[in-house]
VEXZAFI-814058 format. One record per residue (C-alpha): residue in one letter; y negated, x negated, z negated. Coordinates in steps of 0.2 Angstrom, whole numbers, plus 2048, in hexadecimal, padded with zeros to 3 digits. Layout:
N
AYXZ;...
# end
This chain:
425
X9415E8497;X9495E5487;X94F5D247D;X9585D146E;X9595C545E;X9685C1454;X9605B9444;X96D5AA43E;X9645A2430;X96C58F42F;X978583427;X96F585416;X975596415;X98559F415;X98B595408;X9975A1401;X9A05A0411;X9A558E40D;X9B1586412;X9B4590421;X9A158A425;X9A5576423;X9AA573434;X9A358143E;X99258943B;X99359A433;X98D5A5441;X99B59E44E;X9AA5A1443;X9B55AC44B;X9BA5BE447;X9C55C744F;X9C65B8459;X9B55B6461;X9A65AE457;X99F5B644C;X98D5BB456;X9965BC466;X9995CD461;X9885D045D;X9845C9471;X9925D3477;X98A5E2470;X9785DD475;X97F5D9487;X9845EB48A;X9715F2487;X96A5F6498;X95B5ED49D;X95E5DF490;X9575D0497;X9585C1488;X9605C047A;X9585B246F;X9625AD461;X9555A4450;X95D599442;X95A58843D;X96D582442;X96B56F44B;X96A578460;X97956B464;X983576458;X981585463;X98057F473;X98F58247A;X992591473;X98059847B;X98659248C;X99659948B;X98F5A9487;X9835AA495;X9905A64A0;X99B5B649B;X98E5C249A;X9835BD4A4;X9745BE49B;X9675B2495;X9685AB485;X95E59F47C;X95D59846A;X94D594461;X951589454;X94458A445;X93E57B43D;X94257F42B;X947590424;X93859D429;X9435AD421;X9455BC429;X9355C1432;X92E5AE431;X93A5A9441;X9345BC448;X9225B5447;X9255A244B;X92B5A545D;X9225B6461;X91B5AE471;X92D5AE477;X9335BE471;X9235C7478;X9245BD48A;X92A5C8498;X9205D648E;X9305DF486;X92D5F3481;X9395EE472;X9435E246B;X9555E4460;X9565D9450;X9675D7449;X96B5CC43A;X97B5BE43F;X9855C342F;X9865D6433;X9975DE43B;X9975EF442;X9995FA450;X9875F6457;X98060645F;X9745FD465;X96D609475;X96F617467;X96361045B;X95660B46B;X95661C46F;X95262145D;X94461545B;X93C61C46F;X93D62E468;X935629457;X92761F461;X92B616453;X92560244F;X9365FE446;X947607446;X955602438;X96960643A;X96C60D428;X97B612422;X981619411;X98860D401;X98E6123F2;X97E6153E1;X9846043D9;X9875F83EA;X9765FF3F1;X96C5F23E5;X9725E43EF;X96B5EA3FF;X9595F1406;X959602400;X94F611409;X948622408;X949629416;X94063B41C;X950647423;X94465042E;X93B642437;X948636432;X93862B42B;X93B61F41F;X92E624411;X934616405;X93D603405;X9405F83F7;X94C5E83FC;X9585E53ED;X9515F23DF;X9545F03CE;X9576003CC;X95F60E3D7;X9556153E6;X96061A3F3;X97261B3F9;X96B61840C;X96B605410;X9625F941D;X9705F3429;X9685E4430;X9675EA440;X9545F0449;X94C5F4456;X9375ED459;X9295F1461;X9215E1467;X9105E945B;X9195E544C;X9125D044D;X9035D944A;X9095DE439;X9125CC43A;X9015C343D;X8F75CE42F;X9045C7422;X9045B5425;X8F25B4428;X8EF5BB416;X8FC5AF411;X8F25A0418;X8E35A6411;X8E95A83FF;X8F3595403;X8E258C406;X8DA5953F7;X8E55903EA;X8E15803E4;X8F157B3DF;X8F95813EF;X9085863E5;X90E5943F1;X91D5953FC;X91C58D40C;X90F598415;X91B59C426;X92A5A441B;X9295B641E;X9355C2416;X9385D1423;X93E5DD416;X9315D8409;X9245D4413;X9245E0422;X92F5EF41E;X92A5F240E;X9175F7412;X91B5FE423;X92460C41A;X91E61E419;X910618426;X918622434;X91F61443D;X93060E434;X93F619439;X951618434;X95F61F43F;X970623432;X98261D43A;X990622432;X99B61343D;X9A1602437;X9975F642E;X9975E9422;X9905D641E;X99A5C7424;X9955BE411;X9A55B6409;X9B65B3412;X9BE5C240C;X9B25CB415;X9B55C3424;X9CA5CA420;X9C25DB423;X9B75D8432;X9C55D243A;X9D05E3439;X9C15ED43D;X9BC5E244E;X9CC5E5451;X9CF5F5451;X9BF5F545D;X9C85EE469;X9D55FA469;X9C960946A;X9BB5FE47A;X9C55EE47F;X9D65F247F;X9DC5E348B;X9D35D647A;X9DE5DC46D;X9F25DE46C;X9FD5ED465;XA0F5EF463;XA0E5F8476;XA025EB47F;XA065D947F;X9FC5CE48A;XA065BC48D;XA185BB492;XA1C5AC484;XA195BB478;XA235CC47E;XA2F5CB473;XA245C7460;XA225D5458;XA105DA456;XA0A5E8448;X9FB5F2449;X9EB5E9451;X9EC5D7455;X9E25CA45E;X9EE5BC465;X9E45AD470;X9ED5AA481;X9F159947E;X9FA59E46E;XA0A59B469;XA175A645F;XA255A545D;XA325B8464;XA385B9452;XA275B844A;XA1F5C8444;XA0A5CB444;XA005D943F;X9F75E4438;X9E65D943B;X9EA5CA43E;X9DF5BF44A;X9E85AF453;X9DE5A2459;X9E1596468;X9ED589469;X9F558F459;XA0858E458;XA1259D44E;XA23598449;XA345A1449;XA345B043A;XA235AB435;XA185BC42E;XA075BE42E;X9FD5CD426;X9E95D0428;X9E45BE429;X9DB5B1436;X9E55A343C;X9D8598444;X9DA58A452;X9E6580454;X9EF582444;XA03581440;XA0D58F437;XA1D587435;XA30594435;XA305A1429;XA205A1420;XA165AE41B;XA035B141B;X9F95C0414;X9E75C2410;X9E45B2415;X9D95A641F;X9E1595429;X9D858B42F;X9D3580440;X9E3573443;X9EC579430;X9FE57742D;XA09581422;XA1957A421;XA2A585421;XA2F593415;XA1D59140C;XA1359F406;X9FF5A4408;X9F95B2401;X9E85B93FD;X9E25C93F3;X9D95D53FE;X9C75D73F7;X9C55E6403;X9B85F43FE;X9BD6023F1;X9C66103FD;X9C461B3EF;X9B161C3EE;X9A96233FD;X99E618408;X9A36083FF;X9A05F8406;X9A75E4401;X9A35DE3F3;X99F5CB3F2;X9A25C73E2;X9A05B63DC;X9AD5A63DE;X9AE5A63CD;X9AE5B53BD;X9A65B43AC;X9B45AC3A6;X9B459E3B2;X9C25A03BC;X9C55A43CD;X9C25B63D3;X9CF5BD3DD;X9CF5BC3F1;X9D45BA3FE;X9DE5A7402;X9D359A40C;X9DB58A415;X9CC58241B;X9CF57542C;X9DD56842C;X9E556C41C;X9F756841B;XA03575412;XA1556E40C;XA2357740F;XA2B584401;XA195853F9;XA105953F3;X9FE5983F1;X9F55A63ED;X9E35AA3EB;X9E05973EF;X9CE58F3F7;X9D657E400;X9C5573406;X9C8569416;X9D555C419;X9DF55C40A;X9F2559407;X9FA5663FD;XA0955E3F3;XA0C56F3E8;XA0A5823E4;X9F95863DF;X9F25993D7;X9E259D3D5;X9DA58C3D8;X9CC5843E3;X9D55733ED;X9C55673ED;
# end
């Protein structure tokens, strides 16, 4: 038997995901229009003999309630969220709720962190990790010497594919070959688990002051994979697929094409091409490349989409309006003629007719091999606003004949102008 965790941290986080996380909790935005973690589900639910997936963060439950139920319902597999009381970090939650991960007596248990998007070879890796005997297998993949720092770096044996060595963050170079966030268990690991935060409450109560950090936070990757490597028991499995981390909005711009071209390759019937359109209101709209059009959609016949662009439902497409690698969230308006690239709209958004929205792609350097995003600050050295990718966060009403370009527009506002290179508050 096998269960999985998908590790979602809570509203306190992903705050360079605002505004798209003002009105919807990070974890349930949707890319390539499913939520975000449904993917993660999706790819979990095709595991044989996975029983439970249990999802950990510190979200309010009533937030992710309906989501959990509707995910049960369509794969039909149980799901359950243990929502923590305050932030236990990575292993902490792990350690918190063992009781439950451990019930049923699972022979492992897949960890995957909520902000990660890839092509999850998740039976791969648990076949790794039985023929390793190992007590925890990591998917690794390669980055390029500079954007290596930013992630939890590892030596790793090429024999035995043992990692020898693991250092989260270095300040100085160790290795090309990063953590993914995605693992597999075995259920000794709480052993290890246990060992750590009983030497944490033993050096809590002997310090006078008590001027630690809160004894149940417990860092995976400093305080568990760091000394299980070169023991034996900590393995890494190299894929050269897909992967990248959902941390900033632009990032979500290129999550979106590559979910996308999933579909074409495994769920052909999700997505649309130019040669596969799935609704008679849309035969005639000319699609490019991959596109992901919600049935209850509407666009207009003269209306042009593509490459990666994501529709969501009940949003309404007007006569000669073009849009270009962007996410057009639920229930917004984009009125005749007008044109969107690199952009984000958002829930119930209007843009009014002839207006212009356009983002710069903050895409990795295709020149550099193994590059991945770069999440570069909101603002540079200088103070101004870095170039990205345009957001319209929910309910925000665009005039018509108005362009803006790498514009952040907070919720609920009424724009009256052209804006460049400015945040909306």
């Amino acid at each position: 038997m096998l269960k999985a965790i998908i590790l979602i941290g809570g509203p306190l986080k992903g705050t360079r995901f605002r505004p798209l996380s003002l009105d919807i909790p990070k974890p349930l935005f949707p890319v390539a229009g499913l939520p975000m973690i449904q993917h993660h589900v999706e790819a979990c639910a095709c595991v044989p003999n996975l029983k439970e997936i249990l999802i950990l963060g510190y979200y309010p439950a009533s937030e992710l309630q309906q989501f959990i139920a509707d995910m049960m319902q369509e794969y039909k597999v149980n799901i359950r969220y243990l929502q923590e009381f305050t932030a236990l970090g990575t292993a902490g939650g792990m350690y918190h709720f063992r009781d439950q991960i451990c019930s049923g007596n699972p022979d492992a248990f897949f960890v995957l962190n909520g902000d990660v998007c890839a092509e999850l070879p998740l039976q791969e890796l648990l076949s790794f990790h039985q023929s390793k005997s190992a007590l925890v297998s990591v998917m690794a993949t390669e980055a390029t010497r500079q954007q290596s720092l930013l992630y939890g770096c590892m030596v790793r044996d090429e024999d035995t594919s043992e990692v020898m060595h693991y250092v989260e963050k270095p300040s100085t170079f160790v290795s090309t070959l990063i953590s993914c966030g995605v693992y597999v268990f075995s259920t000794e690991v709480f052993q290890i688990m246990s060992t750590v935060f009983n030497n944490k409450q033993s050096d809590y109560y002997s310090d006078n002051t008590h001027n630690t950090k809160e004894t149940s936070w417990m860092q995976l990757e400093q305080e568990v994979l760091m000394p299980l490597a070169g023991t034996g028991k900590f393995f890494a499995m190299p894929t050269a697929t897909w992967w990248s981390q959902l941390k900033s909005a632009g990032s979500a711009i290129y999550a979106n094409r590559h979910y996308l071209h999933l579909y074409r390759m495994k769920c052909p019937n999700r997505g649309l091409t130019k040669d596969s359109l799935d609704s008679s209101n849309n035969q005639s709209c000319k699609i490019i490349g991959d596109v992901y059009l919600h049935p209850s959609a509407s666009v207009h016949p003269t209306a042009t989409l593509g490459p990666n662009v994501s529709i969501g439902a009940g949003t309404v497409i007007g006569p000669g309006v073009r849009i270009k690698e962007s996410i057009i969230l639920s229930d917004a308006s984009i009125a005749d003629h007008s044109l969107v690239l690199h952009s984000i709209v958002g829930r119930a958004t209007q843009v009014g007719k002839w207006s212009r929205v356009e983002g710069t792609p903050c895409d990795p350097n295709p020149n550099k091999p193994f590059a991945k995003m770069d999440n570069p600050p909101l603002f540079n050295l200088d103070g101004r606003l870095n170039p990205s990718i345009t957001i319209l966060g929910c309910s925000v009403t665009v005039p018509s004949e108005v362009i803006l370009l790498n514009s952040i527009v907070l919720p609920y506002k009424e724009l009256t102008r052209s804006f460049k290179n400015e945040i909306i508050l």
